[in-house]
C-alpha positions in Angstrom: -28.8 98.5 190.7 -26.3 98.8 187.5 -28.2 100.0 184.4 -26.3 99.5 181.6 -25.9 102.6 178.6 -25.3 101.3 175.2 -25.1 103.2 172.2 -25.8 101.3 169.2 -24.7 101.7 165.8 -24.9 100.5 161.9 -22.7 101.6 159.1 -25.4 101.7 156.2 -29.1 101.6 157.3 -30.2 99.7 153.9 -27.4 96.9 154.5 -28.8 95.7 157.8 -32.6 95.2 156.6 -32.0 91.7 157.4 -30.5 92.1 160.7 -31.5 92.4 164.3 -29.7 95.3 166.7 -28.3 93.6 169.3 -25.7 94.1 172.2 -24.0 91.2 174.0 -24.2 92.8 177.1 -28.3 93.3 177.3 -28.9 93.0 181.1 -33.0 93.8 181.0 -36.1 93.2 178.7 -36.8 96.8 178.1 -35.1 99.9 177.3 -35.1 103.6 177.1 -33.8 105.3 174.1 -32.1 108.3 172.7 -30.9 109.8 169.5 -27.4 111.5 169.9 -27.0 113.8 166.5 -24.3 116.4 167.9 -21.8 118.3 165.7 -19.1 120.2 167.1 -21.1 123.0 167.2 -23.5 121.5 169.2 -21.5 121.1 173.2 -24.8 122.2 175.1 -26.8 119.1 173.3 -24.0 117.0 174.2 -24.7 118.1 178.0 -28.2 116.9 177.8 -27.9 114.1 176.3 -25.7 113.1 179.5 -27.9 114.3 182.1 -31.0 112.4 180.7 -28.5 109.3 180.5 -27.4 110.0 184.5 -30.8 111.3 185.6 -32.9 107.5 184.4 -29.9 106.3 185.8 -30.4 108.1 189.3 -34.4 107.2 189.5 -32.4 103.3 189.1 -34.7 102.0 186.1 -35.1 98.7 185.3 -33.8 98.9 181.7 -31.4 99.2 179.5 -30.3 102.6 178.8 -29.5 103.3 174.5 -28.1 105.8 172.6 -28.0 105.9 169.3 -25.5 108.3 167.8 -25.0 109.3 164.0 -21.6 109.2 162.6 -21.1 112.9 162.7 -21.2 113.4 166.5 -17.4 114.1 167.4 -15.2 111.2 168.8 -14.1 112.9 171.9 -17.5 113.4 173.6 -18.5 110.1 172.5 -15.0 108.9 174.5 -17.1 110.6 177.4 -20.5 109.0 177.2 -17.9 105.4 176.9 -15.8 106.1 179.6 -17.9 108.5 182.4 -21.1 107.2 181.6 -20.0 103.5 180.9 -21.3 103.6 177.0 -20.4 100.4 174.6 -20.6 103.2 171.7 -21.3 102.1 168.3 -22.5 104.5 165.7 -25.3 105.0 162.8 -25.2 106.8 159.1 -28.3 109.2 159.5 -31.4 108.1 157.9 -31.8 110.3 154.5 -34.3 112.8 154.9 -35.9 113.3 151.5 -38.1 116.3 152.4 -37.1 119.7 151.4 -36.7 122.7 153.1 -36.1 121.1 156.8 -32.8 122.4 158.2 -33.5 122.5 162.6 -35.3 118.6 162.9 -33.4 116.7 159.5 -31.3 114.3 161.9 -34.5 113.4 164.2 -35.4 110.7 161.8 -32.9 109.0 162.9 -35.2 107.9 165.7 -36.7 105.2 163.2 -33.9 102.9 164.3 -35.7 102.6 167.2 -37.3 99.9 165.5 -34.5 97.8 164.6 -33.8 97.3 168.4 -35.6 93.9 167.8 -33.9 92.5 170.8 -35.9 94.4 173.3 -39.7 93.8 174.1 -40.1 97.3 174.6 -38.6 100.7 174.1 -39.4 104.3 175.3 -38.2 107.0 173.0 -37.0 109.9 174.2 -36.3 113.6 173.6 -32.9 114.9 175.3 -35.1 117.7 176.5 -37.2 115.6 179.0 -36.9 116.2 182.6 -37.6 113.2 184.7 -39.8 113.5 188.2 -40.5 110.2 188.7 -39.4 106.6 187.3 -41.7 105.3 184.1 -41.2 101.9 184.0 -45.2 101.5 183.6 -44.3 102.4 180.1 -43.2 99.3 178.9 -46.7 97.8 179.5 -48.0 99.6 176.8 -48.5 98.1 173.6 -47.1 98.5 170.2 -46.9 102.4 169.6 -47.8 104.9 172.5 -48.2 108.4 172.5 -48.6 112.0 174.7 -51.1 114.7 172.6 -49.5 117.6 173.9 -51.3 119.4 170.7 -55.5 118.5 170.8 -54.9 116.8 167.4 -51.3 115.7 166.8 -49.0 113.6 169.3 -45.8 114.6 170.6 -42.5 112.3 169.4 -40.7 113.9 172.5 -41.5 110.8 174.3 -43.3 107.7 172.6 -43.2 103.7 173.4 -42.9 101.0 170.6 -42.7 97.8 170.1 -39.8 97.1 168.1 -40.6 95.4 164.3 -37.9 95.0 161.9 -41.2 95.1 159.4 -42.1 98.0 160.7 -38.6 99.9 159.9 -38.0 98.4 156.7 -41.8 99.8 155.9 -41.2 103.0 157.3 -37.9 103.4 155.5 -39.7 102.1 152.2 -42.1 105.2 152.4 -39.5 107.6 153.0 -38.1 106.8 149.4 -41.2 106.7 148.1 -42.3 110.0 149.3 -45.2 109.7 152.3 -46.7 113.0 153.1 -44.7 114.9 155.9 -46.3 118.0 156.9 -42.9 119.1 158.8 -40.8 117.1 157.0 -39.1 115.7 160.3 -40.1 112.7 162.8 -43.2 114.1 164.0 -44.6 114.9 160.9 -43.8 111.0 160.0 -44.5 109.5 162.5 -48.3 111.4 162.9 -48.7 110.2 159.0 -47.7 106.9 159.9 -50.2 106.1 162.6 -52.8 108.2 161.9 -55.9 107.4 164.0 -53.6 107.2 167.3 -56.2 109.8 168.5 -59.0 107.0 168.3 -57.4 104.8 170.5 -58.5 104.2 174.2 -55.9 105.9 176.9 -53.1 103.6 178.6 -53.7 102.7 182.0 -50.7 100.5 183.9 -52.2 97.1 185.0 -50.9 96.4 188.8 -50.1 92.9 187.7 -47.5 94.1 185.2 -49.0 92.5 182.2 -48.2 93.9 179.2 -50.9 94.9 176.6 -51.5 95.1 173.0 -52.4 97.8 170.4 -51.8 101.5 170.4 -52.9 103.5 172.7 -52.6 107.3 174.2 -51.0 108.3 177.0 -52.0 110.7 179.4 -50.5 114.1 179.4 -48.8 113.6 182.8 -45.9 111.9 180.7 -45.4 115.3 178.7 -46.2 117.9 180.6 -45.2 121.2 178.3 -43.4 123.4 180.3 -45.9 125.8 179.5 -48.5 124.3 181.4 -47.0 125.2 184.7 -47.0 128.8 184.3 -51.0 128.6 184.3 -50.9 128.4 187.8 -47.5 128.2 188.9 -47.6 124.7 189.7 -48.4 120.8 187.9 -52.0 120.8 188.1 -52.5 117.9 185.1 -54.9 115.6 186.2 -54.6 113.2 183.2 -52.6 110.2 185.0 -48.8 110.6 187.0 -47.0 114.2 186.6 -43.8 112.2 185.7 -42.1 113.8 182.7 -41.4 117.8 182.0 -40.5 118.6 178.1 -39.4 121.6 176.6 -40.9 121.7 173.3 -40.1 125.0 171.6 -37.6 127.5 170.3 -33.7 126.5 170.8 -33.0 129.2 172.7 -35.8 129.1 175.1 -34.0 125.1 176.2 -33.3 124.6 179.5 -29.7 124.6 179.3 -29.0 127.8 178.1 -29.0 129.8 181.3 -30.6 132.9 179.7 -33.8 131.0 179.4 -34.7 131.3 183.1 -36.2 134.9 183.2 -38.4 133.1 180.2 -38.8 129.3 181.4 -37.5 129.8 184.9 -38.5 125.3 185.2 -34.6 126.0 183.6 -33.6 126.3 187.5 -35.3 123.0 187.8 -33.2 121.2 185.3 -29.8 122.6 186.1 -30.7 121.6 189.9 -30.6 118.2 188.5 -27.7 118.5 186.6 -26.0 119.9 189.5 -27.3 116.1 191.6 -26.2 113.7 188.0 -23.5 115.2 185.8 -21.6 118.3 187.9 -20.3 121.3 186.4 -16.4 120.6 187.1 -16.0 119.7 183.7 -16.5 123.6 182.7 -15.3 125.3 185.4 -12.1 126.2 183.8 -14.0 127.3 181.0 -15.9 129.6 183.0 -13.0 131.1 184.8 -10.4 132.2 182.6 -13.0 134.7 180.6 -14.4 135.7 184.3 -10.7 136.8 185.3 -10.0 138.2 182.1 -13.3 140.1 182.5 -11.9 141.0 185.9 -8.5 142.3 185.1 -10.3 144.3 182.5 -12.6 145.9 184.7 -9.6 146.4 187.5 -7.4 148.1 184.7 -10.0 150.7 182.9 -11.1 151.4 187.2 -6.8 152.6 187.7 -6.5 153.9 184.0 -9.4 156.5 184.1 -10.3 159.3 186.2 -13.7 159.1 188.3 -16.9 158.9 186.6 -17.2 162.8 188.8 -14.1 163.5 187.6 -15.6 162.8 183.7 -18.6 164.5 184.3 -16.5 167.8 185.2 -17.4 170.2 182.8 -14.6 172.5 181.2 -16.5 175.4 182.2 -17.3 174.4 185.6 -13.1 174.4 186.2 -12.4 177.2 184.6 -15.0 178.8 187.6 -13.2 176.6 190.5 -9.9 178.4 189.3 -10.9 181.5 189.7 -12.5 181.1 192.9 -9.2 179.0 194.1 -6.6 181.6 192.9 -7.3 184.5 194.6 -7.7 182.5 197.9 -4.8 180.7 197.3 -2.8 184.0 197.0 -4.5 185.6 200.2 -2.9 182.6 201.9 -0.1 182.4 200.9 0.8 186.3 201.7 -0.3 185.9 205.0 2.0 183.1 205.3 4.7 185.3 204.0 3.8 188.1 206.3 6.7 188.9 209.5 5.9 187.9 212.9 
């Protein structure tokens, strides 16, 4: 099955109120969706963004795969993600983020345009941080805003279905301006404000007949299961519905794609084992070995330059001793070699 990736893009957010996202080339109903915000800076996002794209792509969904990349993510990786991945990339302006003070999530309200993808019944939201298990399709059943409480009292925006509303954006874009409460000034904090009594509503349960149903409703924990949770008990013990999705919520550094996370989140294995089956390291391999034979060739050349580590823990003292113990056998020997026959 061909799942098509398509990044979508606007040039202004406020001068497309009026119109629909679309893509000539939809092939299904429903789609999942991620934001691309990279900056040159930024290479080991880059990577993940890729091996969610390749990773829904190997479980063969039955969607649409989107990306939606801000202006500032650099040209030549976005040249990858058109011509390795099969992208049709197209570009937003990142949504203004009026709230002070927020430096780490500022972009991640760019995850509003969501919304504007009109053209699809459904779409599932995701973090680039999410490790598949098992294909999610179920998803697009639910109704029109969905969402995991990792935290008892506030839901997690690392994975979330909606039900795309252009009067929904243009709403949520009107209290941005206007200044709506934000208690972390990034998508999470908005997104809680903005549907506020999520944690009222009954818990989504798939129907076997496919049909699709309507409200908002929670999902079960199985479709964020916090990396935490497995070092509980060294295993995926949630029993709240299907242990699908792993997220890495948390402090950059501890991500799964930096490789000294593992001694700290060792599930890091578990992602790079599916990088290793979707996206490949040959891409970085020559990155990797010109430092490792540089490294090398340093190592080889201080091994021939220097004495011993014996030799430079021979103490001054301890050869003015040997010489004095050496001389006078040396001389004994060397008389008796000089002695007639």
């Amino acid at each position: 099955m061909r799942v098509m990736v398509v990044m979508v893009g606007v040039v202004q957010a406020t001068a497309f109120y009026g119109v629909n996202l679309k893509h000539k080339n939809k092939e299904h109903p429903n789609a999942y969706a991620t934001v691309y915000m990279g900056t040159p800076r930024d290479y080991e996002f880059y990577v993940a963004t890729r091996v969610l794209i390749r990773s829904l792509i190997r479980l063969q969904v039955d969607a649409d795969l989107i990306v939606i990349a801000s202006l500032d993510a650099p040209l030549r990786w976005l040249r990858a993600l058109e011509e390795e991945d099969g992208a049709k990339v197209l570009r937003v302006e990142n949504v203004n983020n009026p709230y002070k003070g927020q430096q780490r999530f500022k972009l991640t309200l760019n995850k509003l345009y969501a919304w504007r993808l009109v053209d699809y019944d459904g779409v599932v939201m995701l973090d680039a941080d999410n490790l598949f298990l098992h294909k999610t399709d179920e998803l697009f059943q639910c109704g029109q805003f969905c969402a995991v409480f990792i935290n008892p009292c506030i839901f997690h925006t690392g994975l979330f279905v909606l039900q795309p509303s252009l009067e929904v954006f243009k709403d949520m874009i009107h209290q941005l301006e206007t200044g709506k409460a934000n208690p972390d000034g990034a998508d999470q904090g908005f997104t809680g404000a903005y549907f506020p009594d999520l944690l009222d509503q009954p818990k989504f349960y798939p129907h076997l007949n496919g049909t699709t149903l309507d409200g908002h409703y929670r999902l079960p924990m199985g479709y964020q299961m916090d990396a935490s949770y497995y070092y509980l008990k060294l295993g995926w013990r949630v029993p709240c519905g299907p242990n699908s999705v792993i997220t890495f919520p948390g402090a950059p550094w501890l991500k799964p794609w930096y490789w000294w996370s593992w001694p700290v989140l060792s599930l890091g294995i578990q992602w790079h084992e599916n990088r290793r089956q979707t996206l490949g390291y040959a891409a970085e391999m020559p990155i990797v070995m010109i430092p490792s034979v540089i490294f090398l060739g340093i190592i080889t050349m201080t091994r021939l330059a220097r004495p011993s580590i014996s030799k430079l823990c021979y103490r001054n003292t301890d050869k003015s001793s040997s010489l004095m113990q050496t001389g006078p056998k040396f001389i004994a020997i060397w008389s008796k070699l000089l002695q007639p026959i």
